[in-house]
N, C-alpha and C positions, 0 to 999 in steps of 0.2 A: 512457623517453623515447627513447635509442637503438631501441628496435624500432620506435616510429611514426614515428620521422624514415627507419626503412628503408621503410617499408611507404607513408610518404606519396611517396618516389623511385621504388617499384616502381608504384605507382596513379597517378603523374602518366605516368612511359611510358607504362603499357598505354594510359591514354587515349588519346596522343599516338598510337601506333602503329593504336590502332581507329576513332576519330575524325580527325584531325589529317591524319595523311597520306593517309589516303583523298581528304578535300575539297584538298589540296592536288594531288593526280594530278590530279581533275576538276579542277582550274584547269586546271595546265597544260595538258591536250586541249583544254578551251575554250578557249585561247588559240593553242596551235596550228592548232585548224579555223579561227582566223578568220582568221588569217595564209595559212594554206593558200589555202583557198578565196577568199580576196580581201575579206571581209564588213569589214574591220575600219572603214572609210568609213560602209557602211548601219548596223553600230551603233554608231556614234555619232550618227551621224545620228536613229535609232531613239530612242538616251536623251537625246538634247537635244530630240527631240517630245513624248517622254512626260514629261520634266522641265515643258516649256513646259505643255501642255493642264493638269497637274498642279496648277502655279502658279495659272494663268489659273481653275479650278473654284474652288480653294480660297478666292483674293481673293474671287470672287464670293459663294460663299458666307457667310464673311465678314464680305462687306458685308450681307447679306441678316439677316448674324444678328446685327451690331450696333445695325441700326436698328429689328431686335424687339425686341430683350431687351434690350440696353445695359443700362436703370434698374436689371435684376435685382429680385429679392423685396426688400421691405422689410424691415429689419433692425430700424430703429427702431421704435417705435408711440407713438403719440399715449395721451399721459393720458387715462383714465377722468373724472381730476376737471377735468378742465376742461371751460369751457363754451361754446356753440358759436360765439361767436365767435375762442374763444383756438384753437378745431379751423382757423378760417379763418387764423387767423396762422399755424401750424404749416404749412398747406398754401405760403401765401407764403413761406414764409422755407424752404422745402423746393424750390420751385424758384429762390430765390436759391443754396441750396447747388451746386441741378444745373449753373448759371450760371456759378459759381465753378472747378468741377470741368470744366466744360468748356473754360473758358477755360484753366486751369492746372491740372494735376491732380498736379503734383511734390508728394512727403514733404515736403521742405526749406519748401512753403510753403502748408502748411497751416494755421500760426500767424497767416499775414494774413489767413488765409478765416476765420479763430475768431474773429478781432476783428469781421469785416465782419457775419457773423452776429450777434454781439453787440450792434453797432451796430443790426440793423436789429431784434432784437427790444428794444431800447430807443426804436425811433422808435415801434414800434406800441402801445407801452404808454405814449406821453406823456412817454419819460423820457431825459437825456442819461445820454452812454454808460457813465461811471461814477457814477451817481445808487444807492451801494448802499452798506450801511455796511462794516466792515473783517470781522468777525465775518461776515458776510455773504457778503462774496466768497472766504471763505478755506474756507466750506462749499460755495460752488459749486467751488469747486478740485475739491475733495473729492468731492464727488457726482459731477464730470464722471471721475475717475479711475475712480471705484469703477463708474459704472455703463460705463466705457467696458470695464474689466478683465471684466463679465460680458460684453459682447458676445463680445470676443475670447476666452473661453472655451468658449460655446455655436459657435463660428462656424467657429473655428481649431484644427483639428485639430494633436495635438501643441506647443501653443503653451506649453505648461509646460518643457516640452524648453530650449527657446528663451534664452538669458541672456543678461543685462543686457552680460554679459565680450564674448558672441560680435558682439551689434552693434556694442560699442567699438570692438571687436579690427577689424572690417570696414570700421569708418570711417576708422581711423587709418591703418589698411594697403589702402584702397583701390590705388594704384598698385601693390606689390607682389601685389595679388590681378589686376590685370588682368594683369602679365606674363605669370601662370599660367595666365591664361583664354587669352592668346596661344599658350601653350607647347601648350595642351591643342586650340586649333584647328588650330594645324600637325600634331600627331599625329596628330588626325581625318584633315585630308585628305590623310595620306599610309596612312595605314588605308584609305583612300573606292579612293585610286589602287592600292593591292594587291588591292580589290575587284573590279579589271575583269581579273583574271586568269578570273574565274568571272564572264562576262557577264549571263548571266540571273541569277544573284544578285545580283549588281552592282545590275541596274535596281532589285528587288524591293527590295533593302537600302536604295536612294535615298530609293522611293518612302514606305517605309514611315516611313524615320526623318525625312523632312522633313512628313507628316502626325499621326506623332508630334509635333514641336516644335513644327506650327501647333498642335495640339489643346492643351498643355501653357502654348503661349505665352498662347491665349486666355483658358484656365481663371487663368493666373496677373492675365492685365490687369485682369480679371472682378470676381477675387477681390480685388484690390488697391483697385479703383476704390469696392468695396462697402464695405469696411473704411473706406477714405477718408470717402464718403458717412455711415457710420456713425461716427465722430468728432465730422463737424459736428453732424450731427444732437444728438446727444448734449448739445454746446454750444446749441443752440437750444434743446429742452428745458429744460436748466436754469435758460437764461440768461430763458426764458419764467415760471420758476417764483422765480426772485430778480426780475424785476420786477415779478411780480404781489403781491409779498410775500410767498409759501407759507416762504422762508427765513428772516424774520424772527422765526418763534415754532419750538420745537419744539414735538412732538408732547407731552411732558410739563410744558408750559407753557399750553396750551390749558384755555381753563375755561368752564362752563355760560355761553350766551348771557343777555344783559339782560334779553331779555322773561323767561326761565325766573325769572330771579330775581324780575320784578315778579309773575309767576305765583303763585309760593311766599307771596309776602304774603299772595295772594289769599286762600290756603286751605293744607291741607298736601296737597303731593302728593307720587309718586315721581319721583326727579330725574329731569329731561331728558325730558319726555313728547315724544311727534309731536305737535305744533301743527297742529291742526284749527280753520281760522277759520271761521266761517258768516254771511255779509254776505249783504244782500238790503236791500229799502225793509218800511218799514213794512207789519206785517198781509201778507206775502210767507208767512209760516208759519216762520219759525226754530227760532219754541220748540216748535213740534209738533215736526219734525224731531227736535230735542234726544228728547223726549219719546219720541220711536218709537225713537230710537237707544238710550235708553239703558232703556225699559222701565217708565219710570217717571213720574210726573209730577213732576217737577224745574224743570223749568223753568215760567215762569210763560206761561201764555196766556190769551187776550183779543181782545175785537173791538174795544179801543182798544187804542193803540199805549202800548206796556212804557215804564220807564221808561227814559232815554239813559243806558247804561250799559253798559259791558263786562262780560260775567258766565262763570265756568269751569267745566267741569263737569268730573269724572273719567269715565273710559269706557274700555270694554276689549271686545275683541271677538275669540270666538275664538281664545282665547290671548293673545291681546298686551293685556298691562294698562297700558303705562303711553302712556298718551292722554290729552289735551285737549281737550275741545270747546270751542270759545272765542265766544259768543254777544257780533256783535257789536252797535252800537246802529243801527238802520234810516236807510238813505241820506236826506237831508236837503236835502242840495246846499248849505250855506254852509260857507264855505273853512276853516274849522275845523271842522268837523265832517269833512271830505275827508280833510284833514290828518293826521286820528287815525285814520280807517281805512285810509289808505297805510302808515301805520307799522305797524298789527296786520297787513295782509294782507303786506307785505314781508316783515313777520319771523314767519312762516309758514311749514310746511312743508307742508300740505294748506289750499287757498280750495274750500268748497263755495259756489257763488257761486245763490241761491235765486230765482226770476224766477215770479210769480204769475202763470198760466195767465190769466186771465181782463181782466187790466190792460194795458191797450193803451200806454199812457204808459211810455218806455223810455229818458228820457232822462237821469235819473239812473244809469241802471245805466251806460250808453251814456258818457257821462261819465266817472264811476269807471273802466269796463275799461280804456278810450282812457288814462287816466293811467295806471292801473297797467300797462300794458303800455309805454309811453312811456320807463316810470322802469328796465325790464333793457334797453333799446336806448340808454340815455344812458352816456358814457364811464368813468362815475364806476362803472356797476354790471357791467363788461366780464367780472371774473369769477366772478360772482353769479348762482348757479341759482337761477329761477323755479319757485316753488313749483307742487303739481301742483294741475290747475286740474280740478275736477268744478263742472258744471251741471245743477239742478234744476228741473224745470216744474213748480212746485205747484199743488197745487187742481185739476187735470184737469177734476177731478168738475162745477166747475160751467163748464164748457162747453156750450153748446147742442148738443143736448136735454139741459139737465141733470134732467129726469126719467127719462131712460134709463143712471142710471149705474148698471152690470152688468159690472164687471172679471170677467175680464181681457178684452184688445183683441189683436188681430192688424193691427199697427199695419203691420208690411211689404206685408200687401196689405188693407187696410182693405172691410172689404165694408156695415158701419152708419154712420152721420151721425158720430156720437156717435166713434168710429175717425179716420173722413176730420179731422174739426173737431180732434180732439188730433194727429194728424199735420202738418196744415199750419198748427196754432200751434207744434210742435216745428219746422218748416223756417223757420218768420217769424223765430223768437230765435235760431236756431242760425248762420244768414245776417247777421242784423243784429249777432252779437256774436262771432260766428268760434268758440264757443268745440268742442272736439275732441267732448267727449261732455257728451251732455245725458236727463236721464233725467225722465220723465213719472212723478210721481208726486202719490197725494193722502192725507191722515190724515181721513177720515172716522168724528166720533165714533163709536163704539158698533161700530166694523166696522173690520175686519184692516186696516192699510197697504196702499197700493197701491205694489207695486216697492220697498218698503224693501229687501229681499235684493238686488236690483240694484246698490244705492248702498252696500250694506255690501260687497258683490261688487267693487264698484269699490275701494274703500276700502282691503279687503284687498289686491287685487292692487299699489295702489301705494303698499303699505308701507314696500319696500324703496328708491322713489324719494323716498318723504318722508323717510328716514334719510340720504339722500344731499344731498337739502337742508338739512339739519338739521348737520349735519358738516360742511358748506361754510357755512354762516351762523357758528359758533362757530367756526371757524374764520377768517375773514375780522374778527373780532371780536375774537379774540387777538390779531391781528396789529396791529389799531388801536390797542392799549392799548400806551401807552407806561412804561416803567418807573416805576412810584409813586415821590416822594421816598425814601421810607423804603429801594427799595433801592437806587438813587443816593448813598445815603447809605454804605449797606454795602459798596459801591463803594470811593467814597473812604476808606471805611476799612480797604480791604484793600489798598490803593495805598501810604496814608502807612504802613502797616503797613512794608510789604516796605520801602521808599526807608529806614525807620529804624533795619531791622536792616542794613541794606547800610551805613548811614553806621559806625554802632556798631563794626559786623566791620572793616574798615577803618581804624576810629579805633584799634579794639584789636590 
């Protein structure tokens, strides 16, 4: 230890002596020519223009780059599982946060901005501000910590460093920490004033370390403002997800939807298929459909209408076996009959909705969609995904000329009658019922489907969004069941439980 306490005394000279005093001569000569020569007026003069112009860019700039960027990248994001109206809430209640943040953007009052958020994603979901059980709010606590804790880890470099001691310590000794900020600016600008012994360093030193501080000041307001913005955020999110109910069930609490169950009576199948409904009017072709789908003749067809009746099929395609095809009874138009197939098509995760090419009469279907669409724009079904919607042109074949039916068609630039005529009855339904994708197809006894590979093509692709509605319907469905007696029960008996060992302990 004695030999590096020598050797760090001989290594702080030599610097001193090869470093140190050199820049020290070059002062004092710079500060003798300026005395000399008379300059000491033009610079200052000099460093109070360059200070000024210095300023004057900066602020500009600045300002240039506040009113780009301010928002910065989004930190938060919006749920996957919500649906697209609760994406419209999220967007409002995200410029109430910017709202808040601009009006006040202090740490100390961030707690009112939390509430106010709260507030408004209670107003958009129908609900006052504490409309949420105990159990309830004590998980959004909890979610708002845990997913605020991943922000600040992804975001905040070093923030594990950070303790819980060093902000105490900060808070409590505020005024002895400004003395020091004091103490530390007086030594600054008596350091700034030993600078102007070496005038061109002097300027350079000025310059550099007041566009250091802007750049350091910006990156900190930036970065402070972001975190801010990311807090609330976090509170809207959850505070989105506790009034929509997603907190009132866990994940381990969730169980097969009702239709699944009535399914199961039906027949035996494997739990939890994709629900595939098939609605159309009478003689539209359903049970062909079924029929081409699954290969087989299963279902029952006829040139009189089937009996009124819901019927299931099992079906798999390409791997994925567990499916349902749900044949349902042909549109009717009395208000029960409506009735039963709002409820099959809602609690659906695939509507092949089936429109018989040849039938000009559209006002049952017309009817139907108009309700069923009606019923995801009413408040009640705000965070309820719509099942995916495929449409069918059946029967092609007998279109005028129906002597010339010879699939396939080049339906994009039609150049036979027979083309033109299935074209612009695909733009009459597809106009008259909005619906995305509509595919031309016919089952002609004795000869191959026309377009079935289309509609299984379709099918497939949106497999993965009828599993997404399928998880949002069970879902939404767990969360309406309220606790059976029975475990109301076990409740109360784990209550007097505890109150009668506490009396006993006590007594004893």
């Amino acid at each position: 230890m004695k030999v590096e306490r020598i050797l760090t005394r001989h290594i702080a000279l030599l610097l001193f002596v090869s470093l140190g005093l050199p820049v020290l001569v070059l002062a004092g000569v710079g500060v003798y020519f300026v005395f000399q020569q008379g300059y000491l007026l033009w610079f200052l003069v000099i460093l109070a223009t360059v200070t000024l112009i210095t300023k004057v860019l900066l602020t500009w700039f600045g300002r240039q780059e506040v009113e780009i960027s301010a928002p910065g990248e989004p930190i938060v994001e919006p749920s996957d599982d919500w649906s697209e109206r609760e994406q419209d809430i999220w967007s409002r209640g995200n410029q109430k946060i910017d709202e808040c943040l601009s009006n006040d953007d202090e740490w100390s009052h961030l707690q009112a901005h939390a509430l106010r958020i709260v507030q408004v994603a209670a107003d958009e979901y129908g609900c006052t501000e504490w409309d949420f059980s105990v159990p309830a709010s004590l998980r959004m606590f909890e979610e708002v910590s845990r997913r605020y804790r991943r922000t600040l880890q992804m975001h905040v470099p070093f923030v594990e460093a950070v303790k819980v001691s060093h902000v105490r310590y900060a808070i409590q000794n505020q005024e002895n920490i400004g003395r020091v900020g004091k103490t530390y600016r007086v030594a600054r600008n008596i350091w700034r004033g030993l600078r102007l012994l070496n005038p061109a360093a002097a300027v350079a030193s000025e310059v550099r370390d007041y566009i250091t501080g802007e750049i350091f000041s910006k990156v900190s307001v930036e970065t402070q403002w972001q975190l801010k913005k990311a807090f609330l955020q976090e509170v809207l999110s959850v505070s989105m997800d506790l009034y929509s109910g997603r907190f009132n069930v866990d994940e381990a609490e969730m169980q097969p939807s009702k239709i699944t169950d009535h399914d199961k009576e039906r027949m035996a199948v494997p739990l939890d298929p994709v629900r595939i409904a098939i609605v159309g009017q009478q003689n539209s072709g359903k049970s062909s459909l079924i029929n081409a789908l699954r290969a087989e003749v299963a279902a029952q067809v006829d040139v009189l209408p089937v009996a009124a009746r819901t019927t299931v099929y099992a079906y798999s395609m390409n791997g994925v076996e567990h499916l349902h095809l749900v044949e349902l009874p042909g549109l009717e138009g009395g208000k029960a009959d409506t009735d039963e197939l709002m409820s099959e098509l809602t609690e659906s995760d695939v509507v092949i909705w089936i429109l018989k090419a040849d039938q000009p009469a559209r006002a049952l279907d017309v009817d139907l969609y108009e309700r069923f669409k009606e019923h995801y724009r009413s408040p009640r079904a705000l965070q309820k995904k719509e099942p995916v919607l495929l449409g069918i042109l059946n029967q092609v074949d007998r279109l005028s000329p129906a002597s010339q039916w010879s699939p396939p068609y080049e339906l994009g630039d039609p150049e036979g009658e027979k083309a033109r005529n299935i074209k612009e009855t695909l733009m009459y339904n597809q106009e008259l019922l909005g619906f995305e994708v509509l595919v031309p197809c016919a089952f002609v006894p004795d000869q191959a489907p026309y377009n079935l590979a289309e509609v299984v093509s379709h099918l497939e692709d949106s497999y993965q969004a009828a599993l997404q509605v399928q998880l949002n319907r069970r879902g939404i469905e767990s969360r309406q069941r309220d606790p059976g007696v029975a475990e109301q029960g076990r409740r109360l008996a784990r209550t007097a439980k505890s109150l009668f060992q506490k009396v006993v302990t006590r007594e004893s």
